[in-house]
C-alpha positions as CSV (number, residue, x, y, z in Angstrom):
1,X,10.0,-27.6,-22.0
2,X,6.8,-25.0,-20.8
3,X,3.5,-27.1,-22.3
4,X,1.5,-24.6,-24.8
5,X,-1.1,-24.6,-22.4
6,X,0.9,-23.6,-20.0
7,X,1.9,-20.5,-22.0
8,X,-1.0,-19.2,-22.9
9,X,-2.2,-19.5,-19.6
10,X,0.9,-17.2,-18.2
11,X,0.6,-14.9,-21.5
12,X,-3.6,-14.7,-20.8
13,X,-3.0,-13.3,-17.1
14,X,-0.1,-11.3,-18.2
15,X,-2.2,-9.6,-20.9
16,X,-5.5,-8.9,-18.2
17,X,-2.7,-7.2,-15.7
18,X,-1.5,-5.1,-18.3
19,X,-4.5,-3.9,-19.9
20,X,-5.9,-3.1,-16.6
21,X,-2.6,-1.1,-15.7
22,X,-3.0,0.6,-19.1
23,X,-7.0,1.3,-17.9
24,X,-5.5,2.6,-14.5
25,X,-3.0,5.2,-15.4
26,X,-5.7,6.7,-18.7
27,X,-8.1,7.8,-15.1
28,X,-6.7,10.1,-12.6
29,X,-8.9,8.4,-9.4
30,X,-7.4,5.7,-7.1
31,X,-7.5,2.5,-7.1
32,X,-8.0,1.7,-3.4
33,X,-8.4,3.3,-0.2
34,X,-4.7,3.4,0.7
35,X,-4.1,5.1,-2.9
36,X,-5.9,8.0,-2.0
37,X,-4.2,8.8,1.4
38,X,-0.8,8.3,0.0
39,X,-2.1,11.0,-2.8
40,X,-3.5,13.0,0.5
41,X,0.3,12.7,1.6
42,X,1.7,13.8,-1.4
43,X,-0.5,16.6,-1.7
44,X,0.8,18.0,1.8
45,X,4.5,17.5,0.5
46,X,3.7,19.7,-2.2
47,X,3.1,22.6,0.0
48,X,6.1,21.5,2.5
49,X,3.6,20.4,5.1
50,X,5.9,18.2,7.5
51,X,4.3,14.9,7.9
52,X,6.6,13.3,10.8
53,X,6.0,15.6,13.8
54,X,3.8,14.7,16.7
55,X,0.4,13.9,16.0
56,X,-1.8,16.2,18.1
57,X,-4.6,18.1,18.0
58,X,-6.2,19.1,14.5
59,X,-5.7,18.8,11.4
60,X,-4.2,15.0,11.9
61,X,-2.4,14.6,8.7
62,X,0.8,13.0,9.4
63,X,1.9,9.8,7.8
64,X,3.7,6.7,8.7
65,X,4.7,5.8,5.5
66,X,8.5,6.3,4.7
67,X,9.2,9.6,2.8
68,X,11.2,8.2,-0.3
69,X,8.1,7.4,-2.5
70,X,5.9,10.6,-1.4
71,X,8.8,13.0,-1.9
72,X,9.7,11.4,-5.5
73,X,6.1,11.8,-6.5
74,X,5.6,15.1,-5.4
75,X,8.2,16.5,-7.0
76,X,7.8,14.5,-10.1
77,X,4.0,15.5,-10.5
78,X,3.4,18.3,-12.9
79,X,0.1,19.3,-11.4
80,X,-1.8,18.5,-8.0
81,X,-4.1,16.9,-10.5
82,X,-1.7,14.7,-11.7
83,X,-0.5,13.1,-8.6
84,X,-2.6,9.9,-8.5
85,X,-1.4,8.9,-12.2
86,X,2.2,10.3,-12.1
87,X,2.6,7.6,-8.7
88,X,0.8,5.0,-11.0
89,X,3.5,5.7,-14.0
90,X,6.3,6.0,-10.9
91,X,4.9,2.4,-9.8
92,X,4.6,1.0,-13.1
93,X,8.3,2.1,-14.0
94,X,9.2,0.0,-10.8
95,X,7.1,-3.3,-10.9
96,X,8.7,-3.1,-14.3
97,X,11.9,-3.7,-13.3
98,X,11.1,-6.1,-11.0
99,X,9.5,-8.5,-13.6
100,X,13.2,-7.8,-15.6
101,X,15.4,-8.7,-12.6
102,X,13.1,-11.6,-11.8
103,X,13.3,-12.7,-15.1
104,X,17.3,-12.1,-15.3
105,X,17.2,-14.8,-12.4
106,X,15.1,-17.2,-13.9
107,X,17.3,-17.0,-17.1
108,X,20.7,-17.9,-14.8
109,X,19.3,-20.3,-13.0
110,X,17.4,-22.5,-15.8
111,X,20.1,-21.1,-18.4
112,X,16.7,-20.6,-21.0
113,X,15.8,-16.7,-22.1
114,X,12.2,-18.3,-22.6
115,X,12.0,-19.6,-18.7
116,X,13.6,-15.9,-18.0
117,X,10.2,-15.0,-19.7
118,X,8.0,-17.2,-17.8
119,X,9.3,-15.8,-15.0
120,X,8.8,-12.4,-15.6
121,X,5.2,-12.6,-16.9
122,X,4.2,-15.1,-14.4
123,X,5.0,-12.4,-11.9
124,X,3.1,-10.0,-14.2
125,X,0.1,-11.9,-14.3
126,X,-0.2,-12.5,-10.4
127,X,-3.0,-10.0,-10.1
128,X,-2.0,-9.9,-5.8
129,X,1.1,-8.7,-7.0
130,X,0.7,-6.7,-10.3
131,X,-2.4,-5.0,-8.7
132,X,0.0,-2.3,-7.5
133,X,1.8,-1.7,-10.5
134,X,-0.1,1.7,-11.1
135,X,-1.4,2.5,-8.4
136,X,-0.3,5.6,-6.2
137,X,1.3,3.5,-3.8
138,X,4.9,2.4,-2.7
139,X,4.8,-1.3,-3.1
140,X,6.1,-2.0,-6.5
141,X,9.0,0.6,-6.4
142,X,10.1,-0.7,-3.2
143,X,9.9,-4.8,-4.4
144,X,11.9,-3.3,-7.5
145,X,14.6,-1.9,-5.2
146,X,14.1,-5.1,-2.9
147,X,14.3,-7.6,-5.6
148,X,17.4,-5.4,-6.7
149,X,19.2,-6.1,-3.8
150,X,18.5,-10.0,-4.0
151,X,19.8,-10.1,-8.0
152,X,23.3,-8.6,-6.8
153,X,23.6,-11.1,-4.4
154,X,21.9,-14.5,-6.4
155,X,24.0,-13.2,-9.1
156,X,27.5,-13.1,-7.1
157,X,27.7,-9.4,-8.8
158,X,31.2,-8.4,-7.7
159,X,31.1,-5.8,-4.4
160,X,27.2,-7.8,-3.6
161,X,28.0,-7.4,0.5
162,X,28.2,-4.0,0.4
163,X,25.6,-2.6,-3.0
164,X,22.8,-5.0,-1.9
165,X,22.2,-2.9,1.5
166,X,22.3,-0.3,0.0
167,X,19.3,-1.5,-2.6
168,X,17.4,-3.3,0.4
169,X,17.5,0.1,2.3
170,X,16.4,2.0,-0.4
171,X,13.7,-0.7,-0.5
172,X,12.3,0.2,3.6
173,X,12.6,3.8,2.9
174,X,10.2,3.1,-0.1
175,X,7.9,0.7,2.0
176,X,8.8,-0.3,5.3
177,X,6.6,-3.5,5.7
178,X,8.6,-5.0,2.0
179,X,11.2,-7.2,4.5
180,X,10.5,-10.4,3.2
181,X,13.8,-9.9,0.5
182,X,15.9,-8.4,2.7
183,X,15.4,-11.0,5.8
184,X,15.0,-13.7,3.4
185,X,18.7,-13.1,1.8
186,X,20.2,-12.3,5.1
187,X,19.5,-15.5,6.5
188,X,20.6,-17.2,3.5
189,X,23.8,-15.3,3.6
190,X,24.8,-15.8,7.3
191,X,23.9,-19.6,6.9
192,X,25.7,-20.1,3.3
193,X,28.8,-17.5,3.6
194,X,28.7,-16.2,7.2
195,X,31.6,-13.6,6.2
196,X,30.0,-11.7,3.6
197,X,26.9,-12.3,5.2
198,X,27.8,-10.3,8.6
199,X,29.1,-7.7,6.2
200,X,25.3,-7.5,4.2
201,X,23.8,-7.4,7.5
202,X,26.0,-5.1,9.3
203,X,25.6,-2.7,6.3
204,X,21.6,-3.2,5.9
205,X,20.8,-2.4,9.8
206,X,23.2,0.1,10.6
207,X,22.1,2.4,7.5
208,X,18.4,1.6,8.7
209,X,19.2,2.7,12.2
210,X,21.1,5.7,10.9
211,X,18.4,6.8,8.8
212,X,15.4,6.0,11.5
213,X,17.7,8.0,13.7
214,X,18.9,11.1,11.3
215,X,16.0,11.7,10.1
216,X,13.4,11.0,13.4
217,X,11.2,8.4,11.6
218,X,11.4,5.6,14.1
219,X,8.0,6.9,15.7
220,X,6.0,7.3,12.4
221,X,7.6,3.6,10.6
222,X,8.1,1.9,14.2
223,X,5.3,3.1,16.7
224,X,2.8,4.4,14.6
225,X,2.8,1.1,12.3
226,X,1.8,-1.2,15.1
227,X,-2.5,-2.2,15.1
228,X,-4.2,-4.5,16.6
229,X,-3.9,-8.2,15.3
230,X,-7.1,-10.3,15.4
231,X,-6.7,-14.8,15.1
232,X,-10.0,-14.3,13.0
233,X,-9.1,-11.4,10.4
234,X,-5.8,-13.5,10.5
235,X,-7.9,-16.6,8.5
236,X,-10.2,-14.1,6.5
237,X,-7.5,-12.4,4.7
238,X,-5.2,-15.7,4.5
239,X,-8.3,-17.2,2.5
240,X,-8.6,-14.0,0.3
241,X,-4.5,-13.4,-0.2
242,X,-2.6,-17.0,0.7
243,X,-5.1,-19.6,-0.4
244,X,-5.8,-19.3,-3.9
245,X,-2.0,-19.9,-4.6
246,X,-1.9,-23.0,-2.2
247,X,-1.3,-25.2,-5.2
248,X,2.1,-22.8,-6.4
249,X,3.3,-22.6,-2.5
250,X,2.7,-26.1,-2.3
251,X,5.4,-26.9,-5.1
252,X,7.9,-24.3,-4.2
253,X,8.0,-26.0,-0.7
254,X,8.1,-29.4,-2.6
255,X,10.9,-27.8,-4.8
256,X,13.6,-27.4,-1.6
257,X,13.0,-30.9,-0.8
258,X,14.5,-31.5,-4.0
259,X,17.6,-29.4,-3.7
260,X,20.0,-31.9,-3.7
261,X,18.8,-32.6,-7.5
262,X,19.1,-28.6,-8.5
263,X,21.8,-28.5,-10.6
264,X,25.2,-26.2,-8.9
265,X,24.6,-23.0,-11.0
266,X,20.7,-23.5,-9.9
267,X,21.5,-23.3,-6.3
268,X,23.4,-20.7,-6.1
269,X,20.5,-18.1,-7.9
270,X,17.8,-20.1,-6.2
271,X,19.5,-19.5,-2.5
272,X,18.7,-16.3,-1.5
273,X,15.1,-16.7,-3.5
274,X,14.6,-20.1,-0.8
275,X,15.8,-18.0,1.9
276,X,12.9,-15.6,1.0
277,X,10.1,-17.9,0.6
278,X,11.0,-19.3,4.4
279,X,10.9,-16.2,5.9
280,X,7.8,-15.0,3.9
281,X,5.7,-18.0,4.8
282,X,5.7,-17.1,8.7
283,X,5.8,-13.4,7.8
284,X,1.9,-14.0,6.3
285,X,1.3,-14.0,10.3
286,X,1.5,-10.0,9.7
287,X,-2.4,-10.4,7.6
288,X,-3.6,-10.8,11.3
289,X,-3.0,-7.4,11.5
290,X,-5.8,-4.5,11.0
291,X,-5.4,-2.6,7.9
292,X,-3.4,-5.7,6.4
293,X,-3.2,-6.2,2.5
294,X,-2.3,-8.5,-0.3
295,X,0.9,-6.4,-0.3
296,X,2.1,-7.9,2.4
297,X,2.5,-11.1,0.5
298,X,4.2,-9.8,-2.6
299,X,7.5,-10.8,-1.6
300,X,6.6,-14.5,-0.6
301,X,4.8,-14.3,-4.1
302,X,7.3,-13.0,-6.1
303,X,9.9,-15.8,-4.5
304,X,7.3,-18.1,-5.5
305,X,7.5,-17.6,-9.2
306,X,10.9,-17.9,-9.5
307,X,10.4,-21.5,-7.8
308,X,7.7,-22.4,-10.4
309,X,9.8,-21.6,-13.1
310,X,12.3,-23.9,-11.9
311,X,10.0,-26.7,-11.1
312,X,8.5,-26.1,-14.7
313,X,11.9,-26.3,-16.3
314,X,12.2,-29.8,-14.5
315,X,8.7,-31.2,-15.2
316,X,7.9,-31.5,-11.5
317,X,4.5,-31.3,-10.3
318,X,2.8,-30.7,-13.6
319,X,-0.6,-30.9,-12.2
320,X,-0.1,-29.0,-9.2
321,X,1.6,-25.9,-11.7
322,X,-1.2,-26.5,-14.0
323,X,-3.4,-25.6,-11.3
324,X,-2.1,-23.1,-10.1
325,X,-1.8,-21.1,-13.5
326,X,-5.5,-21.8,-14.1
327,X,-5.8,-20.0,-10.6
328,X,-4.0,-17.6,-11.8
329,X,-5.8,-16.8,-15.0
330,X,-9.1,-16.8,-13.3
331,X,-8.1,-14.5,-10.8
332,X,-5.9,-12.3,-13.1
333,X,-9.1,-12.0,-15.6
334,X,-12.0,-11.7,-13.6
335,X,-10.2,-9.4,-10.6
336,X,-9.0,-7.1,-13.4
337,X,-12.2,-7.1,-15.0
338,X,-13.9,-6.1,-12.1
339,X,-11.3,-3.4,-10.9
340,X,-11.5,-1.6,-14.5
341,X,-15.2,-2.1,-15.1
342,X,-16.3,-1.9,-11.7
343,X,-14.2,-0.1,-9.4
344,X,-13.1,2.5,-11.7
345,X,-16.4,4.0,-12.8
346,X,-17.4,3.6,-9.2
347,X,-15.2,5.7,-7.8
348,X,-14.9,8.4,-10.4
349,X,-19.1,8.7,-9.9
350,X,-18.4,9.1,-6.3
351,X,-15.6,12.0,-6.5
352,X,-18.2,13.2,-9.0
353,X,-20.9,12.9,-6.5
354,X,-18.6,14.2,-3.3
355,X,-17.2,17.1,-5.8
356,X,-21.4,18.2,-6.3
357,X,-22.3,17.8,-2.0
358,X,-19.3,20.4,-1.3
359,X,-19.9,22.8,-4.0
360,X,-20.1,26.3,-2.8
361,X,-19.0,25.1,0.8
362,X,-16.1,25.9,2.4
363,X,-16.4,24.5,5.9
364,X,-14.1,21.4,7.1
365,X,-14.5,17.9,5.8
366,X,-14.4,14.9,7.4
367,X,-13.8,12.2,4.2
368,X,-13.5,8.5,4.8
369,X,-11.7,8.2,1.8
370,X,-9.0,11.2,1.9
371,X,-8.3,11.9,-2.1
372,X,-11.9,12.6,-2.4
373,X,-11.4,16.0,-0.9
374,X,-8.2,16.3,-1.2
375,X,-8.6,16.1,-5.1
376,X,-11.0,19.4,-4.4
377,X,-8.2,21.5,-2.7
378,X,-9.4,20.8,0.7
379,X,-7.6,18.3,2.9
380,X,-10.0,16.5,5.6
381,X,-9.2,17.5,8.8
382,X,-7.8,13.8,9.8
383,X,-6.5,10.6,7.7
384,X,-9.3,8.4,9.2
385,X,-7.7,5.1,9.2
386,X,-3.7,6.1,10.9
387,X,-6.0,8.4,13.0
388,X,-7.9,5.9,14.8
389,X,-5.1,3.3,15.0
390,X,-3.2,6.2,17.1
391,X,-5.9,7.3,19.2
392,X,-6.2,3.4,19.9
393,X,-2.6,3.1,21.1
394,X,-2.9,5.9,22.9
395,X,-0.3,7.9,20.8
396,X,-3.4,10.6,19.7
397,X,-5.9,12.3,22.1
398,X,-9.1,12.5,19.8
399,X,-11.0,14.9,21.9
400,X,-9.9,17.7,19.7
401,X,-12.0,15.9,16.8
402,X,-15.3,14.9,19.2
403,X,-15.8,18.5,20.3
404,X,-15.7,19.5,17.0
405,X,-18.2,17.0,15.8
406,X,-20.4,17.9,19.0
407,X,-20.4,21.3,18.3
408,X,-21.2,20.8,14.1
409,X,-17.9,22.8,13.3
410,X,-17.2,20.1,11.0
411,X,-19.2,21.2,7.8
412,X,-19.5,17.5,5.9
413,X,-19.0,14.0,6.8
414,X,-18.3,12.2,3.2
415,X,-18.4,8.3,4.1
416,X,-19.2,4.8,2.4
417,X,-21.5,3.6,5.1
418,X,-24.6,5.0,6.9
419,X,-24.3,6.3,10.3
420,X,-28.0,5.2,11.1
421,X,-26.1,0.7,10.4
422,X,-23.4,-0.6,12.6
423,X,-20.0,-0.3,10.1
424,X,-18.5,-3.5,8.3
425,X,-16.0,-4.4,6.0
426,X,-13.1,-2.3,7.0
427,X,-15.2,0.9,7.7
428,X,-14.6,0.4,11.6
429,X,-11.1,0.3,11.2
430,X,-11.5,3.6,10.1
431,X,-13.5,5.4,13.0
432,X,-13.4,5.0,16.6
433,X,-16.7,4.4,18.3
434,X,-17.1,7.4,20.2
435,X,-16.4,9.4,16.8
436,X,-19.5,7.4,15.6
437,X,-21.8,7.5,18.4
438,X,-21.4,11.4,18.2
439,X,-21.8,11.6,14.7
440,X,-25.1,9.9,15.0
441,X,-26.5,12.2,17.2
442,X,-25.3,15.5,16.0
443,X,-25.8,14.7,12.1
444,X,-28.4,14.2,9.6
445,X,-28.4,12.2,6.0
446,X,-28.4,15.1,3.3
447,X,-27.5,12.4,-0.4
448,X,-26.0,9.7,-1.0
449,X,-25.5,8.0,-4.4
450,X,-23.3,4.7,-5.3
451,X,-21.7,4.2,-1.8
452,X,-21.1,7.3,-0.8
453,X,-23.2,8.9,2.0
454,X,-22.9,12.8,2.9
455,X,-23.5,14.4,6.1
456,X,-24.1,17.9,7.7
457,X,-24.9,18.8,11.3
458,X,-28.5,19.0,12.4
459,X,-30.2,22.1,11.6
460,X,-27.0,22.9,9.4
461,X,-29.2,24.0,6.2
462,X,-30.4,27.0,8.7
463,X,-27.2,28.6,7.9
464,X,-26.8,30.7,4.8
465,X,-25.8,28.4,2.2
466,X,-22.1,28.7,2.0
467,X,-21.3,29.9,5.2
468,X,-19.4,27.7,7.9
469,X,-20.1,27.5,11.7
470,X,-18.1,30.1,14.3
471,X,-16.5,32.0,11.0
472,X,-13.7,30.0,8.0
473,X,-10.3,30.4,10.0
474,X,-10.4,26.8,10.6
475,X,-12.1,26.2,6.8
476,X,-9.0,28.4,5.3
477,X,-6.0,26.6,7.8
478,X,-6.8,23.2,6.4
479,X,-7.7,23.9,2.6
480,X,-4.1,26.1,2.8
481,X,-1.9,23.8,4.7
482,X,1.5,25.6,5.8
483,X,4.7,24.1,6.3
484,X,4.0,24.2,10.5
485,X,6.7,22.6,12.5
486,X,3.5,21.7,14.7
487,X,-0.6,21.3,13.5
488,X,-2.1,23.8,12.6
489,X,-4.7,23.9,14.9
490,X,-4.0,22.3,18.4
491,X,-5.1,22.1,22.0
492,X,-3.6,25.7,22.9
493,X,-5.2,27.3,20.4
494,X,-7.8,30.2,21.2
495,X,-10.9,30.8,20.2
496,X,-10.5,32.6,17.0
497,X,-10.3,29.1,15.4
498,X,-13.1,27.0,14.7
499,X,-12.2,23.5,15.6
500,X,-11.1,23.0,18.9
């Protein structure tokens, strides 16, 4: 039915995801730059720091990511030490389950336990997708808990209308920008059984707006969410996240134009999955957006593999699957090849690095990348990237943070680029320009090693070596965050603080 080649392709990619999830979880560093604010996050839960109030002044370390990952993760981590791997075993746990319920799909629509497996590791081997799988970060719970909801209803499990919103919810409260399931079966169910259908979607948005509403998170998931969207980033990242699986889209589009020749039992699982790969096709418009990811297309992905399956369990379109699982291997091999002997050591060497610059400081940080500091005990005074997307939209006055820089009362800057060369690759999504032009002129170059570039004010080394400008009450308030129902330090604050 599945040509041997075909196999060991799927098993190959399979095999490279795995071993590099295996390689992920043995170091306690993240993966990305997301990773480490999400362990920033979770490292503020821990001390009941609330992470939805109103973002002003300093520190700026709220979140707009929903609270159902972060809180499961911080209570579940033994150790502030072990937050970045206990998310990656949480994650793991998660895009687990998803490769079993996709596979449970496969095996009713094709009626073969071996096209179940197909299914299943196919998804497992689609490095875009299984790249989260153990990492600190939301996205392969919350496709779990979406794909979840779209089993009950592919399946016709008995009570579907009212269990799958309650999965699909569960899904946005993990990661809010995982829709593609959730809209994908809706659509299908008010087109296909409108009754049911009105029920499912009745259910889904009325314990969303409940929950935005109860628990005040329609600023942070809604408001706070929205960046800038840009025609050109929009083609960069579809050529980095969309194109290489042009040849595996192309034959699950080709596939509904074959419907009528699905058998009835086929149909029925497929539905929802169809609904899903429509609605995820337009929804790749979202990569236009700054700070957009490959996660944004794991749901169009993951629909996309169940389609495959189906279209290999009907010899269709052999060449077009063949080349699209050579893709896949390629991709699967050399990506996680390069993430565990690349990307791995290079972070750990630059916490290693950062960890030796702050030694026997105790001034505020300024970190690029959050965890670096975090990981030390000491928070930086704002998550860069959410920080100048608000200050953008106007929902975050940053003048708080430019006096501060003026005056050196920030001790480090810890960043991946050079002040002295206009930032690229994602780095000026990360600071305003302002922020940059006075760091230029108020800081000097002290090290740098692998990518990572440390700052201090100009003429900081004058200062007894451990010492922080204008006194440590500012230090001490962000390395020993309270549970404040507003920052810690803010525009009414007095002079006996340090940052203001």
């Amino acid at each position: 039915m599945v040509p041997r080649f075909h196999l060991a392709l799927i098993v190959a990619s399979f095999l490279a995801c795995a071993l590099l999830w295996l390689i992920t979880l043995g170091g306690r560093v993240p993966l990305s730059y997301a990773e480490g604010d999400t362990a920033t996050w979770i490292w503020l839960l821990r001390r009941g720091y609330n992470l939805y109030t109103e973002p002003t002044g300093l520190p700026l370390w709220q979140s707009n990511y929903p609270p159902l990952f972060l809180h499961l993760v911080a209570a579940l981590a033994p150790s502030d030490s072990e937050i970045v791997r206990t998310g990656g075993v949480v994650s793991l746990a998660g895009f687990v389950l998803a490769m079993a319920l996709l596979g449970a799909c496969a095996h009713a629509a094709t009626g073969s336990r071996l096209l179940g497996w197909v299914a299943a590791l196919l998804l497992g081997g689609t490095l875009f997708v299984s790249y989260h799988a153990a990492t600190c970060l939301p996205d392969a719970p919350a496709l779990a808990l979406g794909l979840g909801g779209i089993t009950l209803v592919a399946l016709r499990v008995r009570g579907w209308p009212l269990l799958a919103p309650v999965a699909f919810v569960a899904a946005v409260m993990m990661k809010h920008s995982l829709v593609v399931l959730p809209l994908g079966t809706l659509a299908w169910a008010l087109r296909r059984a409108p009754r049911q259908g009105l029920v499912l979607a009745l259910g889904t948005a009325g314990l969303v707006g409940w929950l935005l509403w109860r628990q005040g998170l329609f600023a942070p998931l809604v408001l706070w969410t929205m960046a800038d969207w840009s025609p050109l980033f929009f083609l960069s990242q579809c050529a980095r996240f969309v194109l290489p699986w042009g040849a595996g889209l192309a034959v699950a589009v080709r596939l509904l134009g074959r419907w009528a020749q699905l058998p009835a039992h086929t149909r029925q699982v497929l539905g929802p999955f169809a609904g899903a790969l429509l609605v995820g096709l337009p929804w790749t418009l979202v990569l236009g957006r700054c700070g957009s990811g490959s996660n944004h297309t794991m749901e169009l992905l993951t629909a996309m593999c169940l389609h495959l399956t189906i279209a290999m369990a009907g010899c269709w379109w052999r060449r077009a699957v063949l080349l699209h699982l050579l893709v896949t291997c390629c991709m699967a091999v050399g990506g996680a090849a390069y993430l565990a002997l690349v990307r791995l050591p290079g972070v750990r060497q630059q916490m290693a690095y950062t960890r030796a610059q702050l030694q026997g400081r105790s001034g505020p940080v300024l970190a690029e990348s959050t965890w670096y500091t975090t990981a030390l005990g000491r928070p930086p005074v704002v998550v860069p990237f959410l920080a100048t997307n608000l200050a953008r939209r106007g929902q975050w006055d940053p003048s708080p943070l430019l006096r501060a820089l003026r005056a050196g009362q920030i001790e480090r800057l810890v960043l991946h680029f050079p002040l002295e060369e206009p930032p690229g690759g994602g780095h000026d999504e990360r600071f305003l320009p302002e922020v940059l032009a006075v760091a230029r002129a108020r800081y000097q170059l002290l090290g740098q090693q692998r990518g990572v570039y440390v700052y201090g004010p100009l003429q900081q080394e004058a200062r007894p070596h451990g010492s922080s400008p204008r006194g440590g009450a500012a230090a001490a308030a962000l390395q020993d965050p309270r549970p404040p129902s507003a920052p810690v330090i803010g525009p009414t604050d007095r002079p006996q603080t340090a940052l203001q």
